[in-house]
Residue, then its C-alpha position, 0 to 999 in steps of 0.5 A: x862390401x862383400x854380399x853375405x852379410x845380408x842373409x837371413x842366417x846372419x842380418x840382425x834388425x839393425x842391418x834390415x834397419x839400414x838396408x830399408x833406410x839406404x833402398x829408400x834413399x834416406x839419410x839417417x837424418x833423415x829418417x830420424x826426423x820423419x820418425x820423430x826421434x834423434x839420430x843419435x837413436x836411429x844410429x844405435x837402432x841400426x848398430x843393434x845397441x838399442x831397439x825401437x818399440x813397437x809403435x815406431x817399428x809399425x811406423x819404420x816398416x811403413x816409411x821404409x816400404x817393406x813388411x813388419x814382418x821383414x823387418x822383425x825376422x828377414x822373412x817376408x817382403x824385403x827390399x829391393x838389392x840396390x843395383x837390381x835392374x828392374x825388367x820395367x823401370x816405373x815411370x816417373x809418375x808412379x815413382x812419384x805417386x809410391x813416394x807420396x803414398x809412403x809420405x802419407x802412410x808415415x804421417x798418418x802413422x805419426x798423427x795417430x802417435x800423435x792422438x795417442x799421446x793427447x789421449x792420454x795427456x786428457x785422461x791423465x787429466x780427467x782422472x786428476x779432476x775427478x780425483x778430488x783435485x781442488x779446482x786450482x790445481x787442475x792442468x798444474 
């Protein structure tokens, strides 16, 4: 693979989608599940047919370790070149650490997703009850 297709003038979300995923060593897959959607949509993420909404942009930059900003325009903080010799290689402890510390931050991510929907799930709810449902009706 030649090196220009990954410039600014010329890397779409999609390729800084899939250039994040492979510099975190994940698999679409696996990236998917973390994300809680198909691979079938990560695939047409990184294949620019599709594009993901917000929420799970803020939740892909956090798994991937790099800026929403990056990830959005190419400006910013961006991955590390696979094949990149560090002058310090991290010790495997703090290797470790960054990767629990992208775990938490990602579920994290998720839960307020997750509290997001069951928020609305209630009101949704509520709104019924205080609507004049009868109270037969009311979680139907």
């Amino acid at each position: 693979m030649n090196d220009t297709w990954f410039t600014d003038d010329h890397a779409t979300l999609g390729d800084r989608l899939a250039a994040g995923r492979e510099a975190a060593g994940m698999t679409q897959s696996q990236l998917a599940q973390r994300l809680g959607v198909r691979a079938k949509t990560l695939r047409d993420w990184e294949n620019d047919v599709s594009e993901p909404r917000a929420n799970r942009l803020q939740m892909l930059a956090a798994l991937l370790g790099v800026s929403l900003r990056w990830l959005l325009t190419g400006e910013g903080d961006d991955v590390q070149p696979q094949g990149a010799v560090e002058e310090t290689p991290p010790s495997p402890a703090a290797t470790a650490a960054l990767a629990d510390l992208r775990s938490l931050r990602g579920e994290l991510l998720a839960m307020g997703e997750r509290l997001g929907r069951l928020e609305k799930v209630l009101k949704t709810q509520l709104a019924t009850a205080q609507g004049g449902a009868q109270p037969g009706e009311q979680g139907q």
